[in-house]
C-alpha positions in Angstrom: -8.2 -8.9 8.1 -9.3 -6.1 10.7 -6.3 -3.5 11.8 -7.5 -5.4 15.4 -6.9 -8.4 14.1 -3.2 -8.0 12.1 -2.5 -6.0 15.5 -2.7 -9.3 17.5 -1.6 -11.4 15.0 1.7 -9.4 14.7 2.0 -9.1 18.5 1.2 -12.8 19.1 3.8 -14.0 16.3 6.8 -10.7 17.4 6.1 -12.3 21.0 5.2 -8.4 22.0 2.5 -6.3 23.4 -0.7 -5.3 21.3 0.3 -1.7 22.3 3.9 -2.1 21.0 3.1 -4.3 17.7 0.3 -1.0 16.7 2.8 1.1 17.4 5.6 -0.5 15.2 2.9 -0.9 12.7 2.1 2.9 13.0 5.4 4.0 12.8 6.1 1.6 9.6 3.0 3.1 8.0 3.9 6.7 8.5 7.2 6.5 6.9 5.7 4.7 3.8 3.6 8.0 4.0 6.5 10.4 4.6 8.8 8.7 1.8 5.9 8.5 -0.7 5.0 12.8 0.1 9.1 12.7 -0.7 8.5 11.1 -4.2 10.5 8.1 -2.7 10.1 4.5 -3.1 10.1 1.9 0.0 11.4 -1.5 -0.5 11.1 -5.0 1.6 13.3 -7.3 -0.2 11.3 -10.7 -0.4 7.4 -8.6 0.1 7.8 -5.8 -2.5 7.7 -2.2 -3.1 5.7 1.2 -2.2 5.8 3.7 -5.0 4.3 6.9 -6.7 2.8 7.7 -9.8 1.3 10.9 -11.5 -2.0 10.8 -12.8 -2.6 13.4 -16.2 -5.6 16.0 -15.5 -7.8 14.7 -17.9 -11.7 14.8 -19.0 -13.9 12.6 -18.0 -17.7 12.1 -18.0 -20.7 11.9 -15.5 -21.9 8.7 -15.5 -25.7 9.8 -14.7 -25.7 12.5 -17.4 -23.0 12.2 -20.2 -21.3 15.7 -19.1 -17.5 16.3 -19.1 -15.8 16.6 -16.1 -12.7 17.9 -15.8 -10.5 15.8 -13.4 -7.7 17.1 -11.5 -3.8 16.0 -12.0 -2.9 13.6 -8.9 -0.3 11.3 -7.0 -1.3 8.1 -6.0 0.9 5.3 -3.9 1.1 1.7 -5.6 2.5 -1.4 -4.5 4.3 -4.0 -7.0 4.8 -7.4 -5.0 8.0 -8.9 -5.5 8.6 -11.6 -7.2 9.0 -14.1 -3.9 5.6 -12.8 -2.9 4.1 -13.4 -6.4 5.9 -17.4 -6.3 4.5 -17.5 -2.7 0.7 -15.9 -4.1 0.7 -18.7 -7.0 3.0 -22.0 -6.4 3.5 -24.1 -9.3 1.5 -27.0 -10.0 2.8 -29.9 -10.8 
């Protein structure tokens, strides 16, 4: 799914304009963005959570010619699903 597209599909399903569902959408994404810089972790009971995590400065190697690369420490974002989102993801067969 396009930005476009979850743009209208939120707007069509909140019953609001494309121009207000991208800008709730916005303003949802940019405090995710503001909380992770923060080293906090946004939650959506039933969805699941945003996060950070440090990454180790470590050695690695050039694929292409076997040299070691030294690889910078960094913070990345993850997202663990909840556990309604993961029953949702994989019902039960019967």
């Amino acid at each position: 799914m396009t930005k476009a597209e979850l743009i209208e599909a939120v707007a069509t399903k909140a019953g609001v304009t494309k121009a207000d569902a991208e800008k709730t959408l916005s303003a949802f994404f940019d405090q995710v963005v503001a909380a992770a810089k923060k080293d906090d972790k946004v939650a959506w009971p039933g969805f699941g959570s945003f996060s950070t995590s440090k990454r180790k400065a470590r050695l690695g190697r050039n694929p292409q010619t076997g040299a070691e690369v030294k690889i910078a420490a960094s913070t990345n974002v993850k997202f663990t699903a909840s556990s309604t989102l993961k029953a949702a993801m994989n019902p039960k067969k019967k």
